[in-house]
C-alpha positions in Angstrom: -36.7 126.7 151.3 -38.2 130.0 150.3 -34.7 131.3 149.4 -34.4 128.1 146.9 -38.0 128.5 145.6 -36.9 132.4 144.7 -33.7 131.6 143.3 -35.6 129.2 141.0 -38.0 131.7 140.3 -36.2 134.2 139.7 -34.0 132.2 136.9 -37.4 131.3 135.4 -38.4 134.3 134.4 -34.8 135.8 133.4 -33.6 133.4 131.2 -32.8 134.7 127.4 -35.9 134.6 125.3 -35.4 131.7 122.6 -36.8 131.2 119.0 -39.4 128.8 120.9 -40.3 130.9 123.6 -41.4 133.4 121.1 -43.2 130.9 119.0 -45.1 129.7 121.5 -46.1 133.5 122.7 -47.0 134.1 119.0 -49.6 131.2 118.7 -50.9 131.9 122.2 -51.9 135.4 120.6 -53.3 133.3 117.5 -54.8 130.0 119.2 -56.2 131.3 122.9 -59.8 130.4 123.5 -61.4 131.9 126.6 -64.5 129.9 127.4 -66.6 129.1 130.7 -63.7 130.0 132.7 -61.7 128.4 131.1 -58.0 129.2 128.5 -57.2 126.7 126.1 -55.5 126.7 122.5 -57.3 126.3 119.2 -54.9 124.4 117.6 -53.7 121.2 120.1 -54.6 118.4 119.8 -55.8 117.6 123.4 -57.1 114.2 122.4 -53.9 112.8 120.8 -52.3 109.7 122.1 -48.7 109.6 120.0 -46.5 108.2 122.7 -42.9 110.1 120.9 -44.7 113.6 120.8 -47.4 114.7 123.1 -48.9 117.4 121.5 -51.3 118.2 124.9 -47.6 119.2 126.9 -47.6 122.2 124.6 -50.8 124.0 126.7 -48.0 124.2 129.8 -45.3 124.5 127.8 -46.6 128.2 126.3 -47.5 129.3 129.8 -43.9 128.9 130.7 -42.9 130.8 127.7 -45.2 133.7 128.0 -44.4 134.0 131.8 -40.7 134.1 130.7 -41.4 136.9 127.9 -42.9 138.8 130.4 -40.9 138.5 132.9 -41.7 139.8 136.3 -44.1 142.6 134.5 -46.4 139.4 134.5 -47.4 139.4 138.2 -48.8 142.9 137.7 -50.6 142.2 134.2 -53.9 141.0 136.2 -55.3 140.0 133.0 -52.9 137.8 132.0 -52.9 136.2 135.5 -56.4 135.8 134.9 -55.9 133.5 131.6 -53.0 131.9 133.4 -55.1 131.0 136.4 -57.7 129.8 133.4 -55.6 127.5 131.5 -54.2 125.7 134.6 -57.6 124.9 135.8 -58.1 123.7 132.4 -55.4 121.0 132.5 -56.4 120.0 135.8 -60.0 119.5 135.7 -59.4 116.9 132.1 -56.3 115.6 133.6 -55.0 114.8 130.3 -52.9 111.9 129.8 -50.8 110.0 127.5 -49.9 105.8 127.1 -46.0 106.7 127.0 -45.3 106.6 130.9 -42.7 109.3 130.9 -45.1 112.4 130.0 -47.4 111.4 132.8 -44.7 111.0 135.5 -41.9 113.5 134.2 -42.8 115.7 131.0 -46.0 117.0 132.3 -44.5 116.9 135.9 -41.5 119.3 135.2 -43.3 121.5 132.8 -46.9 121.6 135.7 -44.2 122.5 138.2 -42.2 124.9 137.1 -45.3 127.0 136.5 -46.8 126.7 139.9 -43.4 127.7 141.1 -43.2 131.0 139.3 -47.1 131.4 140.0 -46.9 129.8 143.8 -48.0 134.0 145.0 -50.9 134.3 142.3 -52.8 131.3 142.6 -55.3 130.5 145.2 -55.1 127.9 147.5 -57.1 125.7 145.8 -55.4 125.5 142.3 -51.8 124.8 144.1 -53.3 122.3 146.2 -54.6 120.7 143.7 -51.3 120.8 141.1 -49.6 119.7 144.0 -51.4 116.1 143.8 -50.8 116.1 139.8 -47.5 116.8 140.3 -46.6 114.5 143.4 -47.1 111.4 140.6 -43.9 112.4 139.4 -42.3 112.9 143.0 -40.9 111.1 145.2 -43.8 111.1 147.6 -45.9 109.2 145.4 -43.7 106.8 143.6 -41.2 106.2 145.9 -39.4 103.7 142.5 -37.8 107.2 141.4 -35.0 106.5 144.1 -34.5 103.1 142.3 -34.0 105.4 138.6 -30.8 106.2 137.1 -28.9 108.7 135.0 -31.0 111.2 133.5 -34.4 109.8 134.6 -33.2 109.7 138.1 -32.7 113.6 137.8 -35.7 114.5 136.4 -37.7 112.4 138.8 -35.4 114.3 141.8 -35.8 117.8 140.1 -39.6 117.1 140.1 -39.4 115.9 143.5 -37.6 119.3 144.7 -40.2 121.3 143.0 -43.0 119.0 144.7 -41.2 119.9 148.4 -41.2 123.2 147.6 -44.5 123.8 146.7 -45.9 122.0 149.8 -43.1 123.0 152.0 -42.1 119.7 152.9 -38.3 119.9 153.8 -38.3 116.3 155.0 -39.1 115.2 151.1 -36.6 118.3 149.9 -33.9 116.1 151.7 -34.4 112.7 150.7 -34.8 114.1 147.5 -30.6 115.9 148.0 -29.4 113.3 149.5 -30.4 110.9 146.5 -28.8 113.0 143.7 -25.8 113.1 145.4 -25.7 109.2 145.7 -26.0 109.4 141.8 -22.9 111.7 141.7 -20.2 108.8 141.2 -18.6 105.9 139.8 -20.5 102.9 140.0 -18.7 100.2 141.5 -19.3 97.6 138.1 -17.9 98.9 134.5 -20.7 98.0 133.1 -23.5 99.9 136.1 -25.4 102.9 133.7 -24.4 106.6 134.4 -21.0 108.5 135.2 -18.0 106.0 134.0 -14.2 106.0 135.2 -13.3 107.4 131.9 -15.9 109.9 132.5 -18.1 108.9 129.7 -21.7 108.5 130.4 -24.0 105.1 129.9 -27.7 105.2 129.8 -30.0 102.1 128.6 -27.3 99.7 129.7 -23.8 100.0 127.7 -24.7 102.6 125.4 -22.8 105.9 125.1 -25.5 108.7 126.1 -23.0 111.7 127.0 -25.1 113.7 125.1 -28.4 112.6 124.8 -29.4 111.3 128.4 -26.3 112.9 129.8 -27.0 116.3 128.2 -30.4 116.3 130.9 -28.1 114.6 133.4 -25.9 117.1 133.1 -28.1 120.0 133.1 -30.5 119.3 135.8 -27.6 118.2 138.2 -26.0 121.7 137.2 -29.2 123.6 137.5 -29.5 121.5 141.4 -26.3 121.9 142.6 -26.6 126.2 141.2 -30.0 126.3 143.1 -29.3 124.9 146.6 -25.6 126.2 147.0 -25.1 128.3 150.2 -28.2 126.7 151.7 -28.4 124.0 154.3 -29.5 121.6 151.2 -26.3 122.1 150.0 -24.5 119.2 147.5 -21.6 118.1 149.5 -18.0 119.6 148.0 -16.6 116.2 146.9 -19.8 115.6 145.1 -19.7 118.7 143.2 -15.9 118.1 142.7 -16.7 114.9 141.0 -19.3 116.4 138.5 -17.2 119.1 137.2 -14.5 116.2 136.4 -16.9 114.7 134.4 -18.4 118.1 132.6 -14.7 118.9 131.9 -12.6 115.6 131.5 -15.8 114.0 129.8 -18.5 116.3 128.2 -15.9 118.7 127.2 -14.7 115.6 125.0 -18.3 115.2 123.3 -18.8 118.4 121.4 -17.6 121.5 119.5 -18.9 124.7 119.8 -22.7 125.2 118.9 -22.9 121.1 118.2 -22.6 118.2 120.1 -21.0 115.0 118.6 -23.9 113.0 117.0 -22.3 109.5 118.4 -23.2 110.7 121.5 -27.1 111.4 121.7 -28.6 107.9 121.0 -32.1 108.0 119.1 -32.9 111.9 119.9 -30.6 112.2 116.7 -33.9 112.0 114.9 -35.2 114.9 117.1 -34.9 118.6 115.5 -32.3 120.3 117.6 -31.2 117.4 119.2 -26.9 118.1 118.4 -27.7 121.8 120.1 -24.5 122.0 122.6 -26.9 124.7 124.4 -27.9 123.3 127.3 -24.4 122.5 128.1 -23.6 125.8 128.0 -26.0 126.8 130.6 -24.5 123.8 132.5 -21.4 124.8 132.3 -22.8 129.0 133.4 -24.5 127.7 136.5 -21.5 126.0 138.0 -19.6 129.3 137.5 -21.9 130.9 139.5 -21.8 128.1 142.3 -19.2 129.2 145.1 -18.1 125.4 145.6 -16.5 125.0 141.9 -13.1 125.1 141.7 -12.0 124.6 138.0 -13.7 127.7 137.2 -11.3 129.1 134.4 -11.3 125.6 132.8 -15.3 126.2 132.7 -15.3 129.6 131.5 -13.4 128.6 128.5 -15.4 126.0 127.8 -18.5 127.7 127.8 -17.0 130.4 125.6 -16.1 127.8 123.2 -20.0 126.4 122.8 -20.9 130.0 122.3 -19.1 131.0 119.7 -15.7 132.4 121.2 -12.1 130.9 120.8 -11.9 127.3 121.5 -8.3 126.6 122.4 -8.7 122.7 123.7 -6.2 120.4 122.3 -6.2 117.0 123.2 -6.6 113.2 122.4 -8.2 110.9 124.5 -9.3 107.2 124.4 -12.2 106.6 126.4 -11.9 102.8 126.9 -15.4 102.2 128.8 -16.7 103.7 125.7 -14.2 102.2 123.4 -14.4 105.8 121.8 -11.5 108.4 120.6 -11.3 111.8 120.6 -9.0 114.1 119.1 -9.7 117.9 119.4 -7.5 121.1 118.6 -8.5 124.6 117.9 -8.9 123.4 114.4 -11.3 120.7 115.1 -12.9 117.7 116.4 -12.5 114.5 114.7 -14.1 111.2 116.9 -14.5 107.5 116.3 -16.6 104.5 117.9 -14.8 101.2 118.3 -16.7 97.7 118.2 -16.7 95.4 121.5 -19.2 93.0 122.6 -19.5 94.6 126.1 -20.7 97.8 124.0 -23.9 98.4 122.5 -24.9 100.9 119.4 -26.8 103.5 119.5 -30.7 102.7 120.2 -34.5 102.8 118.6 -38.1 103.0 120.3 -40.8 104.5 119.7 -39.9 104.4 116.3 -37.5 107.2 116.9 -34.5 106.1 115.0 -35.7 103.9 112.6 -32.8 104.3 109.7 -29.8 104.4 112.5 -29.2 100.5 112.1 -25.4 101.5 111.1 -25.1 103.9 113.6 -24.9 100.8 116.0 -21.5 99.3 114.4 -18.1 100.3 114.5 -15.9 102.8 112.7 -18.8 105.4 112.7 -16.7 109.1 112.8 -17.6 112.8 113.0 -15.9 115.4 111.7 -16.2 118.7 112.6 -14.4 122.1 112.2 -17.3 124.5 112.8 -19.8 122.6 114.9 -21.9 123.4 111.9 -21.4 120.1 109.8 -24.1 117.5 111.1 -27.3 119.9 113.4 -30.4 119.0 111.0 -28.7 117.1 108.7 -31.0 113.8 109.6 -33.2 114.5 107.3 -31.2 114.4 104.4 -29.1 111.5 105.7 -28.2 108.9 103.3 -28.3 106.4 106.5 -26.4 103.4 104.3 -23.3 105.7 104.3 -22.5 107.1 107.8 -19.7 108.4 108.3 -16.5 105.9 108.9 -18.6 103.0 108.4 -18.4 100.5 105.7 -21.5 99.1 104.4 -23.9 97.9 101.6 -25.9 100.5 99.5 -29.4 99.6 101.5 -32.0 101.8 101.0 -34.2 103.3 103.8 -36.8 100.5 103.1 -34.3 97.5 104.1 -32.6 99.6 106.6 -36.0 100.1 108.3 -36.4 96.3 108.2 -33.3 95.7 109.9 -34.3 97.4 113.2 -37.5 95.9 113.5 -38.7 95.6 117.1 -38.4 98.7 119.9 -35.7 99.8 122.1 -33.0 97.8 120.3 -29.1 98.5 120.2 -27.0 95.6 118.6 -23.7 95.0 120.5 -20.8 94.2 119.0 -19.7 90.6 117.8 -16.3 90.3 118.7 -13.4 91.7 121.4 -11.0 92.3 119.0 -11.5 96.2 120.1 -9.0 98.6 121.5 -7.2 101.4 121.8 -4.9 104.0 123.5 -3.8 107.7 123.8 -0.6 109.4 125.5 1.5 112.5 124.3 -1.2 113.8 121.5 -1.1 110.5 119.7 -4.2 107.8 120.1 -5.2 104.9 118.4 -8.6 102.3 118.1 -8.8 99.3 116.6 -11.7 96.8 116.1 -12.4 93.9 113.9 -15.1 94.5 112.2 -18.0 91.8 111.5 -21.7 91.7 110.9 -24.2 91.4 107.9 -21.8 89.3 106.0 -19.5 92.2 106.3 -15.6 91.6 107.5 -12.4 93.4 107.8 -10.2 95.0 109.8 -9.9 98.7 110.9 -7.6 101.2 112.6 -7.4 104.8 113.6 -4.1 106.9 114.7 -4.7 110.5 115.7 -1.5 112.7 115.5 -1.1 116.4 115.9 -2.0 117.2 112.0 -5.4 114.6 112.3 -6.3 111.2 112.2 -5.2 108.2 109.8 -7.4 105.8 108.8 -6.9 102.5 107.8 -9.2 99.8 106.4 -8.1 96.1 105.0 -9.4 92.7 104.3 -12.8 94.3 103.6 -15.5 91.8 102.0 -19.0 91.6 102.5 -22.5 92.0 100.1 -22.2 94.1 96.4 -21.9 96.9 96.7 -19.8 97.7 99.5 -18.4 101.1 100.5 -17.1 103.2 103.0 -17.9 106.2 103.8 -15.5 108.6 104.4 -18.1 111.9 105.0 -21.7 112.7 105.0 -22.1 116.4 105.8 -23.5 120.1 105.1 -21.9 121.3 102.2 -21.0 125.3 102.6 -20.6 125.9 99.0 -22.3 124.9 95.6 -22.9 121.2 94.0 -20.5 120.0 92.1 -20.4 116.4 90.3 -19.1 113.0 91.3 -15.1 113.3 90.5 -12.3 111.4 91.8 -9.6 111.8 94.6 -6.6 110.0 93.6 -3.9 108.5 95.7 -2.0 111.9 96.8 -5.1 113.6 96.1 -7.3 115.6 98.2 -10.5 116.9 98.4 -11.7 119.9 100.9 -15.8 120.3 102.2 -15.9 123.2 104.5 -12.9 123.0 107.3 -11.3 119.8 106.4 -9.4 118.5 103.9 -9.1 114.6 103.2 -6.2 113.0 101.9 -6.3 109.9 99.7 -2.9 107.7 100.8 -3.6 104.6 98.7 -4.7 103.1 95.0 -8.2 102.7 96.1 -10.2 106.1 94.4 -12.2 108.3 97.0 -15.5 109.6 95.4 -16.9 113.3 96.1 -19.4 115.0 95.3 -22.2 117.7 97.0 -25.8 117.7 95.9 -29.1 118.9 96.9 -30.8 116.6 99.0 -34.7 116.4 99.8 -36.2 114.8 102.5 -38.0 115.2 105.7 -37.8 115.0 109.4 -40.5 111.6 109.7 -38.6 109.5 107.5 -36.7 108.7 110.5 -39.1 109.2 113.1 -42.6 108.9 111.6 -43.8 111.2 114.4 -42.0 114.3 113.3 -43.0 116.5 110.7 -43.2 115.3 106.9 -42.3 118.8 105.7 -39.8 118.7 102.9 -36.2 120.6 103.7 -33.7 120.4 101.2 -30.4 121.0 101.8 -26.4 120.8 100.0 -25.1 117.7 101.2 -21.5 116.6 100.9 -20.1 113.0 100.4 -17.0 111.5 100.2 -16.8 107.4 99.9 -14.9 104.9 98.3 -16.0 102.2 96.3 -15.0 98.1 97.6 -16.0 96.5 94.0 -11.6 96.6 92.9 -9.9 97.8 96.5 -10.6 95.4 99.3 -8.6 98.2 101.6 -8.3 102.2 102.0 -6.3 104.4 103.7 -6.6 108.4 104.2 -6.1 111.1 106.6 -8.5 113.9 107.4 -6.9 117.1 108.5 -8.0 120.7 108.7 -8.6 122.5 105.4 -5.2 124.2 105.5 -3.4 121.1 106.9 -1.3 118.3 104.4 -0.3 114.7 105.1 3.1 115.9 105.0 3.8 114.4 108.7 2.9 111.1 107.5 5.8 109.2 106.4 4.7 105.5 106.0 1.4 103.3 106.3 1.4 99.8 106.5 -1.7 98.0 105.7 -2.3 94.3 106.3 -4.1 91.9 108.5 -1.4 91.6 110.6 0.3 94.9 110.8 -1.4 98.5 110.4 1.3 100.9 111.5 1.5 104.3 110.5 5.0 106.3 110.8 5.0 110.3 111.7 7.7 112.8 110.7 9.1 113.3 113.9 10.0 109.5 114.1 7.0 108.3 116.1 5.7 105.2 114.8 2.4 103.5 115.8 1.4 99.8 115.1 -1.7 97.5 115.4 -0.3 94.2 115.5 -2.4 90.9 115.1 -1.1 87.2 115.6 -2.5 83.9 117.1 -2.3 85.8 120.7 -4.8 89.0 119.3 -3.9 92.3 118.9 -1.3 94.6 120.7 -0.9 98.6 120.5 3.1 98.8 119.7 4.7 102.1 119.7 8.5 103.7 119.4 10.5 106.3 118.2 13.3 106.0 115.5 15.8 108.4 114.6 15.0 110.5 112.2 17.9 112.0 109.4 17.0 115.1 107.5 
């Protein structure tokens, strides 16, 4: 035990100094009050009670981050081991506490813990003993319903629970806390049982896809577990490990490029500053390099290269039918898109987090990324009635608010006309699309150039449009102008095509907004930003049909579309030709190849 409790020390303290860490040491300089034995901050708000953001958690939160400046110099700075000692008697002896269950029994947990870890030599026996009791609420030991948790809660609670063994030297409770994580480590039995799919997509909140949102701690606590008690007779089991780095690479992998994650994929924290950061996955992704049991190791090394800033040479396409979700991703980019089923749910609000994302929940949404630098932050400058890939009704934030009234809500689709398919670089989703008053049919071909996409029958309340992008702009403003059929228009590393009479709009402008018009617990400082958007107006064209490629790319390789109820079939250069075909039976994928004469 002592050789897992260094080993978790010791990555404490060397972990690379972030913008926060040195923050948080800043205001400790500015805010510490010494008083009566006591060390407390000037500027938190002890007292507050806002269940989204506890502003009390930040008193632990900047001893971690001035014991990880420091380093191991700390131990022999007596006087900062002194204020150290100070503040943590402070936090136990008010006990603070807040309504929102999961600071008590995991926020304040993890973050009390992993300071009496690093400080388990410097404190006397008193304080330990006495942080052990705080911390066991969050353990195993005292509420024995962590084993019935799941997904990323269930990992936090067993995280918390190895910190708790350790600290008391309980190896009894160090077990049952292994050998529960590692009955998380699969593929539930029922499609639609939360965590780890068969596609290796990743539920959370019932059929909601949380690869990166839920699954981002998932992934990174299991990691940081499996890192810390290799070689040690707590050990995860081979086959356990073998079936978590199938899912980081032939699932995560999927879910994000470079510094970004895919925004579909992190439920309400998209209303979170830095919640698209593909960091954590990175350190993930470096711990299971340095566990001896790994095996797809070079896969993993290129993977975390990619997410921090090298080459990313990943090409594929996959459909990820548990998820009804498709993926296409080259070295030139990562294009995605979210089907509509009534087995699958949208993404989620609660606690008020979330509050504009009522569109997010339907299907058609897309991201498009070359750089990884399209979406991070952009929520605040969000024009929420015009996500991208959807098609929608001009609502304002006020009505959109009104439309997700209630708390930890996800709306699931209405129909099963959903489905899709990928094999040799080609993929395709389709859906039927219905809700609001709002009907039509889409569908989505990925080839090796991009992705086709094809809208018709579209009807539904004045005035309707779909949005083909909503994202950073990297160069000036420029005007509402049109993209005619044959057309293109470029923002940043893509280009997109218009293939049919209904006009694309574009334009890039400078947005204002703020973080709490989403989330009325974050800040309601303005940021401002260039914002580019590309849509296309329903009032004439009940239909569309473009292709997004890279910026260099054309829609050369696209011979034909077809664009009906009953038929939406795209033909490729090289004679491929895909089809969504509808009839009185429902919808089939059909694909062949014809000869092609040059």
């Amino acid at each position: 035990m002592e050789r897992i409790t260094s080993r978790i020390r010791h990555h404490f303290l060397h972990t690379p100094i972030h913008t926060t860490t040195t923050t948080n040491c800043d205001i400790w300089e500015e805010a510490l009050v010494r008083e009566n034995g006591y060390v407390f901050f000037s500027d938190i708000d002890y007292a507050g009670q806002s269940p989204a953001i506890w502003d009390a958690l930040d008193h632990l939160r900047r001893m971690q981050s001035k014991l990880m400046k420091h380093g191991e110099a700390s131990f022999a700075d007596e006087a900062l081991m002194d204020d150290m000692r100070g503040a943590l008697r402070y936090w136990l002896d008010h006990d603070f506490r807040n309504p929102n269950w999961w600071f008590n029994q995991i926020g304040m947990v993890s973050n009390l813990a992993a300071v009496v870890i690093v400080l388990l030599d410097h404190l006397p026996k008193d304080l330990i003993d006495r942080s052990a009791e705080l911390i066991r609420r969050g353990s195993i030991a005292g509420a024995p319903a962590i084993l019935d948790w799941t997904g990323a809660n269930l990992s936090w609670g067993i995280r918390n629970t190895v910190y708790h063994a350790l600290i008391i030297g309980d190896e009894a409770l160090l077990r049952c806390a292994v050998d529960r994580l590692c009955r998380e480590i699969h593929i539930p039995n029922h499609p639609h049982d939360e965590g780890i799919k068969p596609d290796m997509s990743f539920y959370q909140h019932g059929q909601i896809l949380y690869s990166c949102g839920y699954g981002r701690s998932f992934t990174y606590e299991t990691a940081h577990l499996i890192s810390m008690l290799s070689d040690t007779p707590f050990a995860i089991p081979a086959e356990k490990i073998a079936l978590f780095e199938d899912f980081v690479l032939d699932g995560q992998r999927y879910m994000m490029r470079g510094c970004a994650v895919d925004y579909q994929t992190v439920g309400r924290e998209i209303a979170r500053p830095g919640a698209l950061s593909s960091s954590a996955f990175a350190q993930a992704a470096d711990y299971l390099l340095h566990t001896a049991e790994c095996r797809r190791k070079d896969e993993l090394a290129a993977y975390r290269t990619s997410l921090l800033g090298g080459e990313d040479t990943f090409r594929a396409v996959k459909y990820f039918p548990n998820s009804y979700f498709l993926v296409h991703k080259t070295p030139d980019f990562h294009i995605s898109v979210k089907g509509y089923h009534t087995i699958y749910k949208g993404t989620e609000w609660g606690l008020a987090e979330n509050r504009l994302g009522y569109n997010l929940n339907y299907g058609g949404v897309m991201t498009i990324m070359a750089t990884g630098e399209e979406y991070p932050e952009l929520n605040p400058l969000t024009d929420y009635a015009k996500i991208p890939g959807t098609t929608a009704p001009a609502w304002d934030d006020t009505v959109l608010w009104e439309h997700s009234v209630g708390d930890w809500k996800s709306e699931a689709g209405t129909n099963d006309d959903c489905g899709g398919y990928a094999e040799d670089g080609y993929g395709v989703l389709y859906m039927r699309v219905e809700h609001d008053g709002i009907a039509g049919e889409k569908a989505y071909f990925a080839y090796s150039g991009g992705m086709v996409c094809l809208g018709c029958g579209l009807s539904g309340p004045e005035p309707l449009y779909t949005t083909v992008d909503q994202a950073f702009c990297p160069g000036e403003p420029f005007d509402a102008r049109p993209v005619l059929r044959g057309e293109s228009t470029v923002n940043g590393g893509m280009r997109y095509h218009n293939l049919c009479d209904a006009p694309m709009t574009a334009e890039a402008k400078t947005v204002r907004g703020a973080w709490s018009r989403n989330s009325p617990a974050q800040s309601q400082n303005e940021v401002t930003g260039c914002v580019f958007l590309c849509y296309i107006d329903h009032t004439v064209h009940d239909s569309y049909a473009y292709a997004i490629t890279a910026q260099n790319g054309t829609a050369d390789d696209i011979v034909s579309v077809v664009n009906t109820h009953a038929e939406q079939r795209v033909t490729f250069a090289d004679g491929t030709s895909i089809a969504v075909l509808r009839d009185e039976n429902g919808c089939r994928i059909e694909r062949y190849r014809i000869e092609v004469t040059h």
